[in-house]
Jmol script that loads the backbone (N, CA, C; Angstrom):
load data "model"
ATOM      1  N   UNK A   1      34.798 -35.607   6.310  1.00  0.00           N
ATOM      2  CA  UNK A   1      34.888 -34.858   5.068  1.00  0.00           C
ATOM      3  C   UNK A   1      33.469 -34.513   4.611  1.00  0.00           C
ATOM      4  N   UNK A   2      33.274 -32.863   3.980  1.00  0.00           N
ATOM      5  CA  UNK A   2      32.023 -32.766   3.269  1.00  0.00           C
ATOM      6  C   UNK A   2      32.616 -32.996   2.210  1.00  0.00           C
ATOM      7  N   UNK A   3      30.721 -32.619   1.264  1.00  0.00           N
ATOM      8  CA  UNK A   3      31.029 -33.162  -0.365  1.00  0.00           C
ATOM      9  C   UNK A   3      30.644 -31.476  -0.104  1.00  0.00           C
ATOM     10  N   UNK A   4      31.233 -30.158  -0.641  1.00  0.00           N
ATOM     11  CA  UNK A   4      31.148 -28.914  -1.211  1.00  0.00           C
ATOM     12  C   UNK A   4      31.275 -28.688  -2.653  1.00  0.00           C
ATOM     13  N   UNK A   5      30.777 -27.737  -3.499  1.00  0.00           N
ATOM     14  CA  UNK A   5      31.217 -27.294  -3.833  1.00  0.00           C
ATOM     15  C   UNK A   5      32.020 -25.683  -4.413  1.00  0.00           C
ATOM     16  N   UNK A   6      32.534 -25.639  -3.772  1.00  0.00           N
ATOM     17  CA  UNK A   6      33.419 -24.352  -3.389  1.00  0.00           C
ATOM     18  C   UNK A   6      34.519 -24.011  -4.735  1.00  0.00           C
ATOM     19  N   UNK A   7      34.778 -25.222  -5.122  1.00  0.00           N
ATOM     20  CA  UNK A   7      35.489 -24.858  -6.204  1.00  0.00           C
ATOM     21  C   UNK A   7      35.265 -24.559  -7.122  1.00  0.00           C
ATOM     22  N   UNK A   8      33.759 -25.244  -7.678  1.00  0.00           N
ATOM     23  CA  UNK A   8      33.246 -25.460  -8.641  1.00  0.00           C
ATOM     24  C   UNK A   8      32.785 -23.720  -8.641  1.00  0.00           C
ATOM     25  N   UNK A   9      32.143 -23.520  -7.420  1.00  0.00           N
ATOM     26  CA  UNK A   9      31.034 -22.153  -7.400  1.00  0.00           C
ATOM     27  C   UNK A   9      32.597 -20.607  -8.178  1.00  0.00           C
ATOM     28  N   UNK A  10      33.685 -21.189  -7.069  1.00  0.00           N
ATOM     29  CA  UNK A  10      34.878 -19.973  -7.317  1.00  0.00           C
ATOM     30  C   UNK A  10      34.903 -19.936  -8.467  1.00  0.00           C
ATOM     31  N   UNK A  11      35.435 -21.242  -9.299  1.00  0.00           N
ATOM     32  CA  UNK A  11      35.757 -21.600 -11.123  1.00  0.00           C
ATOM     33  C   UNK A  11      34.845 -20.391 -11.754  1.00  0.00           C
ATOM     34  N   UNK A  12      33.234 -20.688 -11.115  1.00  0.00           N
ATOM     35  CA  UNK A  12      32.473 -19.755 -11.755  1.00  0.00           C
ATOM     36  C   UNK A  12      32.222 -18.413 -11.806  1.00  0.00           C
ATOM     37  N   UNK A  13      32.747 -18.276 -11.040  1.00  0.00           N
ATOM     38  CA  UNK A  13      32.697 -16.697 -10.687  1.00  0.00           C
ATOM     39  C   UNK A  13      34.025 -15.949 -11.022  1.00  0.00           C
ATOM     40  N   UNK A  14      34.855 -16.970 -11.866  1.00  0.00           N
ATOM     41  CA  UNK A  14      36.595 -16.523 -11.831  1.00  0.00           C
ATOM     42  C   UNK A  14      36.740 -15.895 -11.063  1.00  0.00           C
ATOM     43  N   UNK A  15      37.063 -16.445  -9.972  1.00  0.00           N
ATOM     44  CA  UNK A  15      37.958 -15.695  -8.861  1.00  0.00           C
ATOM     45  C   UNK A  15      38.542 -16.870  -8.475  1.00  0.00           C
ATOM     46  N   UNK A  16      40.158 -15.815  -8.132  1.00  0.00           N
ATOM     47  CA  UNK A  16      41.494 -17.191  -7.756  1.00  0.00           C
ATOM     48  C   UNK A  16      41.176 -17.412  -6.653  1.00  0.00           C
ATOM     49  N   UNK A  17      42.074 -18.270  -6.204  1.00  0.00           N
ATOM     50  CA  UNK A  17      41.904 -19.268  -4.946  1.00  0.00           C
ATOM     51  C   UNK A  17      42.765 -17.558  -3.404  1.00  0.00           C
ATOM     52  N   UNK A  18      43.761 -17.078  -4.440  1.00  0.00           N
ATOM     53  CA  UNK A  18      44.146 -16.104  -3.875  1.00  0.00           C
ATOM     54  C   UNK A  18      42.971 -15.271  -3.216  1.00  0.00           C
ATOM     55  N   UNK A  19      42.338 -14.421  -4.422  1.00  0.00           N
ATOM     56  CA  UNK A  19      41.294 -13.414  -4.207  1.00  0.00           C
ATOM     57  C   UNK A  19      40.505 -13.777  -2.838  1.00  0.00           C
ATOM     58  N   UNK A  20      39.926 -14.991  -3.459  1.00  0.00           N
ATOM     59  CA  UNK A  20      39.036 -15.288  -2.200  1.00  0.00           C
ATOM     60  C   UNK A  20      39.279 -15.556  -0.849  1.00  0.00           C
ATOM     61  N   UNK A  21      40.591 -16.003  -0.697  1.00  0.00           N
ATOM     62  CA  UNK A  21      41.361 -15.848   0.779  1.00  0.00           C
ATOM     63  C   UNK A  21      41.270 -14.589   1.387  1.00  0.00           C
ATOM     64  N   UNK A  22      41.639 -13.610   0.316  1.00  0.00           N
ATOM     65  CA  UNK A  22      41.722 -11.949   0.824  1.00  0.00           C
ATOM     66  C   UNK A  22      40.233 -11.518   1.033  1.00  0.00           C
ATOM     67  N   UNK A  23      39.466 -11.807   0.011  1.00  0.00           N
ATOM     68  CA  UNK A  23      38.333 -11.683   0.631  1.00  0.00           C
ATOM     69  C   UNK A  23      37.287 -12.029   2.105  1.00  0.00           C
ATOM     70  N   UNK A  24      37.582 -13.257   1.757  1.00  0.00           N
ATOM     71  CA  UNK A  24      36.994 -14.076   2.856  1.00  0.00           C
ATOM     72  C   UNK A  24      37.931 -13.536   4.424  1.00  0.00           C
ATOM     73  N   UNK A  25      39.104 -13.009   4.393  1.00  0.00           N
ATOM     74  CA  UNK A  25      40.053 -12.921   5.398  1.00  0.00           C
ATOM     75  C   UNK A  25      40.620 -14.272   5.518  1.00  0.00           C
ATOM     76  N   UNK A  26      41.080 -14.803   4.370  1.00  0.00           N
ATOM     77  CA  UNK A  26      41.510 -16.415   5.233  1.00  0.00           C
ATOM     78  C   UNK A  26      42.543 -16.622   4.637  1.00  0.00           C
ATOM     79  N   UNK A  27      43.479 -17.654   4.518  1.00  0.00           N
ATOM     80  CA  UNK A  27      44.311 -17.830   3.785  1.00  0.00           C
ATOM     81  C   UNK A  27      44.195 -18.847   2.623  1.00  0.00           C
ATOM     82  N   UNK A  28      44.910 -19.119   2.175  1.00  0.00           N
ATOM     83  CA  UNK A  28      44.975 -19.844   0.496  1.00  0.00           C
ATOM     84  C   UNK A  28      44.864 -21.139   1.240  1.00  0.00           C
ATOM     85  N   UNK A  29      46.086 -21.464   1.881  1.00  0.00           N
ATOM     86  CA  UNK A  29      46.087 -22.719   2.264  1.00  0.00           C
ATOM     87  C   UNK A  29      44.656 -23.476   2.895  1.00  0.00           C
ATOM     88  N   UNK A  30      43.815 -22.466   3.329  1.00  0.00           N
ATOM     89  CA  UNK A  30      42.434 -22.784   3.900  1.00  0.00           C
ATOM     90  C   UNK A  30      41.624 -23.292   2.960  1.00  0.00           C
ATOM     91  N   UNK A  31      41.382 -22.192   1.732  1.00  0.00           N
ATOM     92  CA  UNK A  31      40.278 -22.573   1.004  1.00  0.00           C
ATOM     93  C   UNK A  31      40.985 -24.030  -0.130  1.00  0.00           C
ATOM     94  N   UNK A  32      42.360 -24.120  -0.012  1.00  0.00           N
ATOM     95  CA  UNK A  32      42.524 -25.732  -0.605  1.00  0.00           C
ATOM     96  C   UNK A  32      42.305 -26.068   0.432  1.00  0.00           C
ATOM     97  N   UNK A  33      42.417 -26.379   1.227  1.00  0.00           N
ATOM     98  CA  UNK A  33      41.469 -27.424   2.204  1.00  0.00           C
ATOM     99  C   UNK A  33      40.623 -27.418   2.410  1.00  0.00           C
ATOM    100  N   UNK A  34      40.123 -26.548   2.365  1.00  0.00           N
ATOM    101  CA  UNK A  34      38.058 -26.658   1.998  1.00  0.00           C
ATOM    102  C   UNK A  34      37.786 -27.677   0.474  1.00  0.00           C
ATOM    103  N   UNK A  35      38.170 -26.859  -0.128  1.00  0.00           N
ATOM    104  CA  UNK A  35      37.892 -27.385  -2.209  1.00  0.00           C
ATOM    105  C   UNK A  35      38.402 -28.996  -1.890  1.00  0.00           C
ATOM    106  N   UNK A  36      39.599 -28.838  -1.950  1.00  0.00           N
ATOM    107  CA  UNK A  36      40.412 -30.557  -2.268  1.00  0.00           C
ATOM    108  C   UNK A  36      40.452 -31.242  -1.032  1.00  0.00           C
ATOM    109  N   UNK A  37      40.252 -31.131   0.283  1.00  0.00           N
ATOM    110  CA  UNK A  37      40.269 -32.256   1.554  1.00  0.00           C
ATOM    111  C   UNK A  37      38.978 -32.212   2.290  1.00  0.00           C
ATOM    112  N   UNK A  38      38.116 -31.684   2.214  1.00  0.00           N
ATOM    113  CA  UNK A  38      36.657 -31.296   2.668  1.00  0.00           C
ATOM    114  C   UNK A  38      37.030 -30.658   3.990  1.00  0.00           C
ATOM    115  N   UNK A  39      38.100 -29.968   4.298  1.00  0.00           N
ATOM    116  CA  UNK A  39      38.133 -29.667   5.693  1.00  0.00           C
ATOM    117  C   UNK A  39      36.738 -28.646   5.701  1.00  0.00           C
ATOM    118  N   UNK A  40      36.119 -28.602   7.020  1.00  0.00           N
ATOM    119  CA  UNK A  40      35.017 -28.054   7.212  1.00  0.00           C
ATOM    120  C   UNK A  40      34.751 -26.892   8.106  1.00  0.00           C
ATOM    121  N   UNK A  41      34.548 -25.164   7.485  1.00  0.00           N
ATOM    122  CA  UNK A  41      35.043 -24.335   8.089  1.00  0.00           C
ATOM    123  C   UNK A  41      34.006 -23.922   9.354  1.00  0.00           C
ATOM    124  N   UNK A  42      34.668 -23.221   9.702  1.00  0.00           N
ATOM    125  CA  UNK A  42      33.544 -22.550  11.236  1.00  0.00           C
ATOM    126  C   UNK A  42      32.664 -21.713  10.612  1.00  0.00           C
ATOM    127  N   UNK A  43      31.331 -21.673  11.163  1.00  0.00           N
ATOM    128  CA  UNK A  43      30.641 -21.305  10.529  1.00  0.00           C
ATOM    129  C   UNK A  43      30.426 -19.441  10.535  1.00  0.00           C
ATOM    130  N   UNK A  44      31.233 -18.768  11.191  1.00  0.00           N
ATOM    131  CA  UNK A  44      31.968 -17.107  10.570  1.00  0.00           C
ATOM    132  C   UNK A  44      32.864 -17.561   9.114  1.00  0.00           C
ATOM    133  N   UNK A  45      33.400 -18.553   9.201  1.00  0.00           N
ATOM    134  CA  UNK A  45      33.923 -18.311   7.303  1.00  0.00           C
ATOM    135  C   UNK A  45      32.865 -18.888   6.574  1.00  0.00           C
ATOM    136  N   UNK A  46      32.452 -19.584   6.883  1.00  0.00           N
ATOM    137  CA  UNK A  46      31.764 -20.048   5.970  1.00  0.00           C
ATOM    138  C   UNK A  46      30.816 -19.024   5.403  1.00  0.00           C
ATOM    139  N   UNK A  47      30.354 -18.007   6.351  1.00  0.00           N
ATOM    140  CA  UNK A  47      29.555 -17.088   5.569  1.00  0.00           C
ATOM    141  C   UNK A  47      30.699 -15.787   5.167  1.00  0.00           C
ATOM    142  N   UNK A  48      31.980 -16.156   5.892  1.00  0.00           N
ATOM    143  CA  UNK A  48      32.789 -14.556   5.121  1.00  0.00           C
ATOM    144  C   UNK A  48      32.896 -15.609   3.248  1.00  0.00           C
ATOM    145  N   UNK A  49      33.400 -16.564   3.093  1.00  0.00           N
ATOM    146  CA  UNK A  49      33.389 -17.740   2.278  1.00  0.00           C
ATOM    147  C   UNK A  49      32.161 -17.075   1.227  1.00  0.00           C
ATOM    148  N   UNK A  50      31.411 -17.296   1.280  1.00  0.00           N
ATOM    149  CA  UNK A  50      29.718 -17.343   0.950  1.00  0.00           C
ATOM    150  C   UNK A  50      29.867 -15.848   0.509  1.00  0.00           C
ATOM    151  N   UNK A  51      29.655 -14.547   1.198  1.00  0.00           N
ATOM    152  CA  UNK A  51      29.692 -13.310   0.898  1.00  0.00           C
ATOM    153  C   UNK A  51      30.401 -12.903  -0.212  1.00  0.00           C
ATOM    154  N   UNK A  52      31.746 -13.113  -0.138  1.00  0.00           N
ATOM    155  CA  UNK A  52      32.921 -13.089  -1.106  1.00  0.00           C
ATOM    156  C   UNK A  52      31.970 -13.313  -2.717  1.00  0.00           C
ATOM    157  N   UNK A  53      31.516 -15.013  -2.554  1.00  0.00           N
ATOM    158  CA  UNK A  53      31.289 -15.429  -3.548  1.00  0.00           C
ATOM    159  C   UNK A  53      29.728 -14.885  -3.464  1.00  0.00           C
ATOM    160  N   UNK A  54      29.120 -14.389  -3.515  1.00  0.00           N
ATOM    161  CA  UNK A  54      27.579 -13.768  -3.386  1.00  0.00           C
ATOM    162  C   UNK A  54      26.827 -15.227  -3.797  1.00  0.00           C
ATOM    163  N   UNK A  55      26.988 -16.129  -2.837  1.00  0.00           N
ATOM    164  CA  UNK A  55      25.911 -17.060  -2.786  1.00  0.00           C
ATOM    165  C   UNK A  55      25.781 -17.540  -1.303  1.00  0.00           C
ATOM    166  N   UNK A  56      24.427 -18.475  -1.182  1.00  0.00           N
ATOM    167  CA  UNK A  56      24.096 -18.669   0.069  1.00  0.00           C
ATOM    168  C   UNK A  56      24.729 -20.039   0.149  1.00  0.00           C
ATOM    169  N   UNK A  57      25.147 -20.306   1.863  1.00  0.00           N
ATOM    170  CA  UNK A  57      25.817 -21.351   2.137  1.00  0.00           C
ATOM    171  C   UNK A  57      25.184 -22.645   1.762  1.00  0.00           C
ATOM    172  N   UNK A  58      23.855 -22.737   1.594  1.00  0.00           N
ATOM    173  CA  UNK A  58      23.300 -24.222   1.394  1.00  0.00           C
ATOM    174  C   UNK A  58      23.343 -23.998  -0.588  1.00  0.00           C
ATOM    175  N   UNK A  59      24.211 -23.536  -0.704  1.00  0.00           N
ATOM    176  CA  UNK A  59      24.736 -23.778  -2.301  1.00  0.00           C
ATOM    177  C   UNK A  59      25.856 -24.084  -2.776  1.00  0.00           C
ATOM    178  N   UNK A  60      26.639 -23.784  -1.638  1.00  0.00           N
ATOM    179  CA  UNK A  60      27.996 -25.095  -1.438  1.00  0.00           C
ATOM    180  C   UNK A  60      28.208 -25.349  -0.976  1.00  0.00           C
ATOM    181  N   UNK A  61      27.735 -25.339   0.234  1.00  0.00           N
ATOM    182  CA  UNK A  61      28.422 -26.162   1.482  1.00  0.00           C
ATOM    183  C   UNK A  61      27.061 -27.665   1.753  1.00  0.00           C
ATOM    184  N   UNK A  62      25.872 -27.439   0.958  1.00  0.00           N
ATOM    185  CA  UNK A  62      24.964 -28.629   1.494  1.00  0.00           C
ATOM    186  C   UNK A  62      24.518 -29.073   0.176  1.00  0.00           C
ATOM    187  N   UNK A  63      23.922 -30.346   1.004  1.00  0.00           N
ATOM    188  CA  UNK A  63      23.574 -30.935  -0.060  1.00  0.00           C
ATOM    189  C   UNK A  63      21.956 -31.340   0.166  1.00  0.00           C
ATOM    190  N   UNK A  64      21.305 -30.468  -0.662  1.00  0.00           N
ATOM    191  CA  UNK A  64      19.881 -30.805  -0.083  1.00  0.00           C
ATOM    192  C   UNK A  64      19.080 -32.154  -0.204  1.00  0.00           C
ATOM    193  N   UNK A  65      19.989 -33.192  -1.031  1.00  0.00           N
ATOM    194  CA  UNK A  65      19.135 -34.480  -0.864  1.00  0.00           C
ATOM    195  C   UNK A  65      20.357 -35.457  -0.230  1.00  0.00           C
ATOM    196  N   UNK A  66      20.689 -34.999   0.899  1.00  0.00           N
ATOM    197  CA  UNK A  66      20.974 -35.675   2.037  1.00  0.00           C
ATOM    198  C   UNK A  66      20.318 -35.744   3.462  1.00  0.00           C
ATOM    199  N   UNK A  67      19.439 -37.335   3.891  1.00  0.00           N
ATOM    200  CA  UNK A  67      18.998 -37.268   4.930  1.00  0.00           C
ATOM    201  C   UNK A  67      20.070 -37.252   6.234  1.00  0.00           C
ATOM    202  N   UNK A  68      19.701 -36.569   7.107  1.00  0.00           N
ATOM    203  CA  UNK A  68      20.498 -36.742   7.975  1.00  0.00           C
ATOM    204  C   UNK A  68      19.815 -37.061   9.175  1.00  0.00           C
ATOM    205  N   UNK A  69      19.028 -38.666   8.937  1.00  0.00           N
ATOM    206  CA  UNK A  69      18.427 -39.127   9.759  1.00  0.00           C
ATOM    207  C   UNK A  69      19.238 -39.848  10.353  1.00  0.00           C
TER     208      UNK A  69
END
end "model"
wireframe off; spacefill off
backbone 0.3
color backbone group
């Protein structure tokens, strides 16, 4: 599981969980499993994901004070 936040970023941008499926090309059921189970997407959604929401992936998908030593 990641720690994202995807939901938090959508909340902000009001856009439904719908919209952004259509956007992104993905389905609903995807992006709740991104938001609520950390499933972790391939990295073509993650930037169709990202585009949709006009932010860059290391703004929800990372966490910059994690070592990953």
């Amino acid at each position: 599981m990641i720690n994202n936040k995807l939901r938090k970023v959508r909340k902000q941008t009001e856009m439904s969980v719908s919209e952004l499926a259509r956007r992104a090309h993905t389905s609903r059921q995807t992006i709740t499993n991104i938001e609520l189970h950390g499933q972790i997407p391939n990295g073509l959604l993650m930037i169709s994901i990202c585009k949709a929401l006009n932010h860059d992936p290391t703004d929800i998908f990372f966490d910059p004070c994690v070592n990953h030593d």
